[in-house]
N, CA and C atoms as an extended XYZ file, in Angstrom:
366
Properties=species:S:1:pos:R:3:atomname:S:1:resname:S:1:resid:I:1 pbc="F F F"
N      -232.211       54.384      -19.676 N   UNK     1
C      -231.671       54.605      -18.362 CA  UNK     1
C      -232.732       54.267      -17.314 C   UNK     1
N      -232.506       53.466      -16.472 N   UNK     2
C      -233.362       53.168      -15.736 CA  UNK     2
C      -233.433       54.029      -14.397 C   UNK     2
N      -234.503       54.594      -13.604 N   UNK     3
C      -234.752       55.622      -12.654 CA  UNK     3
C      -235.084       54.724      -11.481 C   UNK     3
N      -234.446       54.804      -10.578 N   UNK     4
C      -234.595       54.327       -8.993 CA  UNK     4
C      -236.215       54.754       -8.309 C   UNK     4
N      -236.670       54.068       -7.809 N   UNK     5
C      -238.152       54.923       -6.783 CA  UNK     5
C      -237.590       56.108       -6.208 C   UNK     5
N      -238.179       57.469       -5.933 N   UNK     6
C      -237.783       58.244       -4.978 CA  UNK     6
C      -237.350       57.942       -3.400 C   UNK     6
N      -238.626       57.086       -3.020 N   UNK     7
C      -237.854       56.106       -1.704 CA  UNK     7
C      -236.748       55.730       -1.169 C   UNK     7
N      -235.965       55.025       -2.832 N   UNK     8
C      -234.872       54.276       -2.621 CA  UNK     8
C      -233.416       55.790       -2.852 C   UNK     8
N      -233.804       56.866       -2.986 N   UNK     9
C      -232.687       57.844       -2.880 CA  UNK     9
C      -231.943       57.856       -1.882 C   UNK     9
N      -231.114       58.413       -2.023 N   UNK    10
C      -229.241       58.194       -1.493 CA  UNK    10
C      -229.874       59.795       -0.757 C   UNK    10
N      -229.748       59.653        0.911 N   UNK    11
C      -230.149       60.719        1.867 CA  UNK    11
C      -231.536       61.311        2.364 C   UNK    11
N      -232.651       60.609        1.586 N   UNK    12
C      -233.910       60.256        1.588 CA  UNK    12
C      -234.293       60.428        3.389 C   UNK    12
N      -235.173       60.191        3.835 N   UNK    13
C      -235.238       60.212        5.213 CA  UNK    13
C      -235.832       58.416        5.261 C   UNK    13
N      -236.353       57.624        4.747 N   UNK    14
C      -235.706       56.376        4.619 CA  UNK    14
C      -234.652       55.729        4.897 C   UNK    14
N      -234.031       56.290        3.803 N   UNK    15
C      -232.338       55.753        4.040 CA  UNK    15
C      -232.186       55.787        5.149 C   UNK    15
N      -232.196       57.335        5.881 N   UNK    16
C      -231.603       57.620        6.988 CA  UNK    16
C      -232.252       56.806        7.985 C   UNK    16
N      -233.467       56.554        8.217 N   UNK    17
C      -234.106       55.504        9.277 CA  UNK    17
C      -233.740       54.517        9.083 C   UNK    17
N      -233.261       53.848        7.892 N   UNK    18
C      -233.270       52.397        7.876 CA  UNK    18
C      -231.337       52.303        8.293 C   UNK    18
N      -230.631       53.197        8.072 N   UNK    19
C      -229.359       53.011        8.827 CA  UNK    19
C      -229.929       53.605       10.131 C   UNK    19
N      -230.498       54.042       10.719 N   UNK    20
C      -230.897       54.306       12.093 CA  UNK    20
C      -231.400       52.975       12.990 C   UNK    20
N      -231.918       52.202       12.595 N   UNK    21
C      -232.582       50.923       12.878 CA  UNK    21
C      -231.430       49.710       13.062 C   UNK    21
N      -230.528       50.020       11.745 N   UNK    22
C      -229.459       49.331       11.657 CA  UNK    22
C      -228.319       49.297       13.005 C   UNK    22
N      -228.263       50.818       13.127 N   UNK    23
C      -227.255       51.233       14.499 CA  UNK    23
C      -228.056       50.812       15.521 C   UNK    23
N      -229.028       50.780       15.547 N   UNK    24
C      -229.671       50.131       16.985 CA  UNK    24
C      -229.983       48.336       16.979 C   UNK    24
N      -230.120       48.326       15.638 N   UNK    25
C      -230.207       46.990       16.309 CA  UNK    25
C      -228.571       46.496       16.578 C   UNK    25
N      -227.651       47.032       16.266 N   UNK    26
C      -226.233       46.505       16.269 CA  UNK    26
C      -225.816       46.840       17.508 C   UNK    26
N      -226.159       47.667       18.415 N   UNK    27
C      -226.299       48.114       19.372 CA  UNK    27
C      -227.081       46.839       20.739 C   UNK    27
N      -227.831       47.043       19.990 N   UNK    28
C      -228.843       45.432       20.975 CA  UNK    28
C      -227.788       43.938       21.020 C   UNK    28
N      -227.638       43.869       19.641 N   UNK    29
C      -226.521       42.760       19.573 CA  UNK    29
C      -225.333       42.489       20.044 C   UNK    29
N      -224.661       43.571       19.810 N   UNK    30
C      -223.202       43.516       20.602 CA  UNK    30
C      -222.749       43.643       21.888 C   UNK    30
N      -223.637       44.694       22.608 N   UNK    31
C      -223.992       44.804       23.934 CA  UNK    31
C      -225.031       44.566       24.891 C   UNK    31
N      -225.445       43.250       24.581 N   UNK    32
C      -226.326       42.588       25.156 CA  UNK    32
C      -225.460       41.504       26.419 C   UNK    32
N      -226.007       41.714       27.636 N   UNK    33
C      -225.295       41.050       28.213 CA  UNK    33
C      -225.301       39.576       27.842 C   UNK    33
N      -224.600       38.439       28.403 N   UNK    34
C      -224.257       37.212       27.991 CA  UNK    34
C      -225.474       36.188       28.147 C   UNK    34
N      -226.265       36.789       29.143 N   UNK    35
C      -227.475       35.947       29.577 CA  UNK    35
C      -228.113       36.150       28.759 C   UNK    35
N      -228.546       37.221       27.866 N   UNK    36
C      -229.303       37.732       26.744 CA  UNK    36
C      -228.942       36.768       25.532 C   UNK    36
N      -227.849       36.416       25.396 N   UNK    37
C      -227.116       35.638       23.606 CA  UNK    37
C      -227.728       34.689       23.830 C   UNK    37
N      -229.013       34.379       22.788 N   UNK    38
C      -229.342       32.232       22.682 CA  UNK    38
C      -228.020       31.620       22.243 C   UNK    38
N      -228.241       30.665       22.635 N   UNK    39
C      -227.467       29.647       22.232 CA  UNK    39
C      -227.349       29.105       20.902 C   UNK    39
N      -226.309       29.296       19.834 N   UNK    40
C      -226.792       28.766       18.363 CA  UNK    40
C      -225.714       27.814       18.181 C   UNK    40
N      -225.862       26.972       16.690 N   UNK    41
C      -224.589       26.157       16.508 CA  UNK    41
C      -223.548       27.032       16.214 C   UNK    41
N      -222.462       26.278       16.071 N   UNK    42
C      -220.966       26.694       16.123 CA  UNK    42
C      -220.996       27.574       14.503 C   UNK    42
N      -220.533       29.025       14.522 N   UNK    43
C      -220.754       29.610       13.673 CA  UNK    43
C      -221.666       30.691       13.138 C   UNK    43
N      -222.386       30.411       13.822 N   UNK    44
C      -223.847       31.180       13.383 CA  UNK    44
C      -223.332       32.693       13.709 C   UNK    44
N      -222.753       32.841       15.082 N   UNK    45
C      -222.554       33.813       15.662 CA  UNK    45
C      -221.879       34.596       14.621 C   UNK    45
N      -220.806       33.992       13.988 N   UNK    46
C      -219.846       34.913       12.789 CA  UNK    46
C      -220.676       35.041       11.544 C   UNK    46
N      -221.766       34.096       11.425 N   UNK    47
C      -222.564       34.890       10.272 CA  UNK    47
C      -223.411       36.223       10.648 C   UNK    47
N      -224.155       35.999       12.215 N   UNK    48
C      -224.777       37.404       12.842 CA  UNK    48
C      -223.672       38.558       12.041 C   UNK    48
N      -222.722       38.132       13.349 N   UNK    49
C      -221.621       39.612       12.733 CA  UNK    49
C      -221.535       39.848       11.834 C   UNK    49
N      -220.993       38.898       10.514 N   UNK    50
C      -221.007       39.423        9.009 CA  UNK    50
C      -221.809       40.203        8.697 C   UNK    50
N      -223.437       39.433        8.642 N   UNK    51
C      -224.976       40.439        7.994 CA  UNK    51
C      -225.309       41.252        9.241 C   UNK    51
N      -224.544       41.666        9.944 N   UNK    52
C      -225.117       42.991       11.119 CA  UNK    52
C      -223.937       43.676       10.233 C   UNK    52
N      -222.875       43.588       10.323 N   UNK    53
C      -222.184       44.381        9.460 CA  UNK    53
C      -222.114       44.964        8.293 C   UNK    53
N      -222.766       43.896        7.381 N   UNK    54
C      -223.080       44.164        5.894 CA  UNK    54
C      -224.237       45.181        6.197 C   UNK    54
N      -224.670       44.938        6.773 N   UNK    55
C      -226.030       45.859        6.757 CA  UNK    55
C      -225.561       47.387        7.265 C   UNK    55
N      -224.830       47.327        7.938 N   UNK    56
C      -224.482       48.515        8.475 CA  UNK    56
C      -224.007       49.137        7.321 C   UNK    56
N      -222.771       48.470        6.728 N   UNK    57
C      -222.285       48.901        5.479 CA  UNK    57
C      -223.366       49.540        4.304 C   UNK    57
N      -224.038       48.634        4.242 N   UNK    58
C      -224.842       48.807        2.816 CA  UNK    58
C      -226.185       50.131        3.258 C   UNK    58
N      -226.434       49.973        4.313 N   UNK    59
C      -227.196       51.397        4.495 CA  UNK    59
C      -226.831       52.381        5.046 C   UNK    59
N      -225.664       52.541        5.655 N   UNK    60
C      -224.535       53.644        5.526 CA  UNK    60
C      -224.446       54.336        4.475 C   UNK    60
N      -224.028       53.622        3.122 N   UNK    61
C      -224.174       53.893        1.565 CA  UNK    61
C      -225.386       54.614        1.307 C   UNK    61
N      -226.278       53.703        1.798 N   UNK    62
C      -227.859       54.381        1.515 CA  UNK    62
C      -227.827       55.828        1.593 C   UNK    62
N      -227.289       55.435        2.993 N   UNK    63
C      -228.060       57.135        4.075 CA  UNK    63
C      -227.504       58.276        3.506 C   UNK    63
N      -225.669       58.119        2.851 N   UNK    64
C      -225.109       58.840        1.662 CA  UNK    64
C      -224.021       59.329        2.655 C   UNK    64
N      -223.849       58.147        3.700 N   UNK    65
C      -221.953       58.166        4.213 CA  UNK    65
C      -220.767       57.894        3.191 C   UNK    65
N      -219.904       58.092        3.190 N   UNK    66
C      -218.581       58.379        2.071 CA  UNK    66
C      -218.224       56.574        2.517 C   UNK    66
N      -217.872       55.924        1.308 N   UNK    67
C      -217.506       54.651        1.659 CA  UNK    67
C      -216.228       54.854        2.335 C   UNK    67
N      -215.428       55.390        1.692 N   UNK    68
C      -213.683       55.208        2.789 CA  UNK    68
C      -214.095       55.800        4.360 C   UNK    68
N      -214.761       56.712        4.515 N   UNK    69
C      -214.835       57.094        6.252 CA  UNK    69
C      -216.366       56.286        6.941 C   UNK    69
N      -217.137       55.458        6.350 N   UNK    70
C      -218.053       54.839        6.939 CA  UNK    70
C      -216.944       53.635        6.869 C   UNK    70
N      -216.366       53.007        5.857 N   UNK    71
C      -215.696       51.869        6.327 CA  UNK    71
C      -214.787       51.912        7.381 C   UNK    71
N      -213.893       53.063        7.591 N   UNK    72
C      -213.060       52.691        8.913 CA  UNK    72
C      -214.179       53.080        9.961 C   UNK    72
N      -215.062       53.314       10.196 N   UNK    73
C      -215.715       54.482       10.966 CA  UNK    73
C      -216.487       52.762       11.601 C   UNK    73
N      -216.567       51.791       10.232 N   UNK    74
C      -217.164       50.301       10.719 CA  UNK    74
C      -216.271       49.731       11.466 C   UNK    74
N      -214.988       49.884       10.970 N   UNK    75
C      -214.096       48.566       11.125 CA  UNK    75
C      -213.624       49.430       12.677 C   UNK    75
N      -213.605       50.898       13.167 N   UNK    76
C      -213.091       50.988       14.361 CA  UNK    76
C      -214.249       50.426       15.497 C   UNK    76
N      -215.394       50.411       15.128 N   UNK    77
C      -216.595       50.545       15.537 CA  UNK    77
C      -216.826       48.714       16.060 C   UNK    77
N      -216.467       47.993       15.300 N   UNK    78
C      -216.162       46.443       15.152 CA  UNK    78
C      -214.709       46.471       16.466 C   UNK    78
N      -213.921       46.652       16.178 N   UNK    79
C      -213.101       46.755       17.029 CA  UNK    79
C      -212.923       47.546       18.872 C   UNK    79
N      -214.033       48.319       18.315 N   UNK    80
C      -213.999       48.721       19.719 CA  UNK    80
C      -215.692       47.768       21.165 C   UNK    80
N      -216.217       47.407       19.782 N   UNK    81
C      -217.485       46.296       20.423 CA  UNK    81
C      -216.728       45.170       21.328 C   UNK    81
N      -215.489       44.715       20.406 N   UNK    82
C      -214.965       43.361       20.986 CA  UNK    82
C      -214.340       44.037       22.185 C   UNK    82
N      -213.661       45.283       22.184 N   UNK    83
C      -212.700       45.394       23.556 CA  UNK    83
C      -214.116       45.892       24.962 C   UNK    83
N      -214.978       46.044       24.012 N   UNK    84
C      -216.168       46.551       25.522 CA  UNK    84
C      -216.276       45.387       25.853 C   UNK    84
N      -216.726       44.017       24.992 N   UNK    85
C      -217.216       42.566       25.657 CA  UNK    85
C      -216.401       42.100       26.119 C   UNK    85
N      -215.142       42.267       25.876 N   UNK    86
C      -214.355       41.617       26.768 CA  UNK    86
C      -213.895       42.443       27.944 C   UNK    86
N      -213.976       43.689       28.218 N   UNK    87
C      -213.414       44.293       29.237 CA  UNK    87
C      -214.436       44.620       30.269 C   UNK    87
N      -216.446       44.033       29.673 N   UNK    88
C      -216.794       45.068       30.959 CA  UNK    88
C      -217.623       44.172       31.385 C   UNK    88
N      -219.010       44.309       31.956 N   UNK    89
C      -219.476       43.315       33.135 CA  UNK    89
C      -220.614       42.819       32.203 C   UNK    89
N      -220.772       43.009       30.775 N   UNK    90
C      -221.480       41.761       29.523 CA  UNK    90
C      -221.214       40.477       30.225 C   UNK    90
N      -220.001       40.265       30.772 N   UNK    91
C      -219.782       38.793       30.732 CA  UNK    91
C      -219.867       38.147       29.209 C   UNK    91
N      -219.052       38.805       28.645 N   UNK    92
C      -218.930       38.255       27.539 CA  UNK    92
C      -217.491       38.555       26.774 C   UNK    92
N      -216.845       37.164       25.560 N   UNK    93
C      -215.349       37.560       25.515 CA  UNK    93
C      -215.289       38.473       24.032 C   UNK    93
N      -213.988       38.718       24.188 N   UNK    94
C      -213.468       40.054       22.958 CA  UNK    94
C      -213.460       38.630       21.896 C   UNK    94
N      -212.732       38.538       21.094 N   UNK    95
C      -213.205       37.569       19.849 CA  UNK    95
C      -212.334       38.339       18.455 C   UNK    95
N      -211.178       37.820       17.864 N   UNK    96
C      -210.350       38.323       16.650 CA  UNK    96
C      -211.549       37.932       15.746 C   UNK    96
N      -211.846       36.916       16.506 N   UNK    97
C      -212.516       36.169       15.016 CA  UNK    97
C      -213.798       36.874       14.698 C   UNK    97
N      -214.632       37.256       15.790 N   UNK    98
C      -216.067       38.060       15.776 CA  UNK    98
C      -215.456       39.398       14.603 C   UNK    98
N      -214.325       39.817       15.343 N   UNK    99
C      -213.634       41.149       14.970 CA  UNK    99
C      -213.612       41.016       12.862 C   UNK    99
N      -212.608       39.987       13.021 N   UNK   100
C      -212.821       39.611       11.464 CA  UNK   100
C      -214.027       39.679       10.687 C   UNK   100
N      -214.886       38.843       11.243 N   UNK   101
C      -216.502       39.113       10.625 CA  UNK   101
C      -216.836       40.185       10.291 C   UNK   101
N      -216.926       41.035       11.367 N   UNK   102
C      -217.356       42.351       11.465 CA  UNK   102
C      -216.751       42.680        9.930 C   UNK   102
N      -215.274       42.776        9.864 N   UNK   103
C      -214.707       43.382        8.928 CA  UNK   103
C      -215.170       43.016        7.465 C   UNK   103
N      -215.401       41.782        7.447 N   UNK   104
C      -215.481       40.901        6.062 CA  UNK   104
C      -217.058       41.616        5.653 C   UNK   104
N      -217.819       41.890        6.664 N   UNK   105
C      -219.068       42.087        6.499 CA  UNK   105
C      -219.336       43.534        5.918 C   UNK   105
N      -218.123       44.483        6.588 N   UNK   106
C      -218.173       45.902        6.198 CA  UNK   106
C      -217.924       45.995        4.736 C   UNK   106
N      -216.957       44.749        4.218 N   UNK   107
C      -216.484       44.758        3.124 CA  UNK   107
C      -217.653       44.249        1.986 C   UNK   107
N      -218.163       43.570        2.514 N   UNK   108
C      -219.635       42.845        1.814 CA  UNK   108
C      -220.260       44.312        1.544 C   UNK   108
N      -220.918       44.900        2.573 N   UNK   109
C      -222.016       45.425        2.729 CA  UNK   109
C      -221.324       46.937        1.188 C   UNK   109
N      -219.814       47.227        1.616 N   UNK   110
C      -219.708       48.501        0.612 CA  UNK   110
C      -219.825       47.403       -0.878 C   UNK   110
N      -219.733       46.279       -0.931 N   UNK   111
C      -219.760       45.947       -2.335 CA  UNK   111
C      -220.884       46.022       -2.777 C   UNK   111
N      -222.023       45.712       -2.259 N   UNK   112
C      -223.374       45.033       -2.511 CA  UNK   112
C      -223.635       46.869       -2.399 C   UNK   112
N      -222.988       47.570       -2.030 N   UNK   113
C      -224.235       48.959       -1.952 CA  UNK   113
C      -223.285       49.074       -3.672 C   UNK   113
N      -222.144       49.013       -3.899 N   UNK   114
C      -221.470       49.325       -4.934 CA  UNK   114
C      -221.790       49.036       -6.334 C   UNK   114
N      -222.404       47.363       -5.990 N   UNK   115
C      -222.833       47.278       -7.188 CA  UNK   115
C      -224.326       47.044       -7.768 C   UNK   115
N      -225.340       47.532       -6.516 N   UNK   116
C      -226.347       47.644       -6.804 CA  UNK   116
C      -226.885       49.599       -6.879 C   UNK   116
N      -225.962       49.794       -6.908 N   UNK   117
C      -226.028       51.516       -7.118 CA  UNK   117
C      -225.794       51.867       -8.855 C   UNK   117
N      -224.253       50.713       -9.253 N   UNK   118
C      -223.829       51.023      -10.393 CA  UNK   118
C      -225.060       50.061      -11.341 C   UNK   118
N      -225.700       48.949      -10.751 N   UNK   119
C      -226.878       48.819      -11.724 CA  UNK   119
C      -228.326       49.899      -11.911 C   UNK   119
N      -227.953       50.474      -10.845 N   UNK   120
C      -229.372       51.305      -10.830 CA  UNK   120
C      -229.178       52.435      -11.887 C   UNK   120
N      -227.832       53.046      -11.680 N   UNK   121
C      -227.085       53.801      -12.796 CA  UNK   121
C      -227.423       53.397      -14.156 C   UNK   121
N      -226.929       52.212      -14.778 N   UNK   122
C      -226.857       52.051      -16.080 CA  UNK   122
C      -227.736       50.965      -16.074 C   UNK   122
């Protein structure tokens, strides 16, 4: 049976900083006004969202959030980013498609915590 580092424990104060870091930097990203976003090629932006999301996901898991209420808790959280950029003075637009990312990413992030938990297990 293989034993995880103490570090890497599920509620650790680790964990908990490194989803703390996570919420802030997702925080910097999404609500950054428009003058703030570089300019990247076409796409990039929906990979940001994906791995800001996955990450959120996967150290959510860490920190020892319940996957079914950290995932909607992502996906409302994704959904309510796009209606701030598009509704407030970001100067910046709402986006299904950003929205999607977000989601695909929440979905990434609970797999990758899922199945690198069940290898640590057995």
């Amino acid at each position: 049976m293989r034993r995880t580092h103490p570090s890497l424990a599920v509620h650790g104060a680790l964990s908990r900083g490194v989803f703390a870091v996570a919420v802030l930097v997702s925080l910097a990203v999404l609500f950054a006004p428009a003058d703030d976003v570089p300019s990247s090629p076409p796409g990039v932006d929906k990979l940001v969202h994906l791995l800001l999301f996955a990450a959120l996901a996967a150290s959510g898991r860490w920190a020892g959030f319940r996957a079914g209420v950290l995932g909607v808790l992502l996906v409302l959280y994704a959904a309510g980013s796009e209606v701030v950029q598009g509704l407030s003075a970001l100067e910046r637009s709402a986006s299904v498609a950003d929205w999607l990312a977000d989601v695909a990413g929440v979905l990434a992030g609970l797999l990758l915590w899922a199945l690198l938990s069940r290898g640590a297990r057995g």
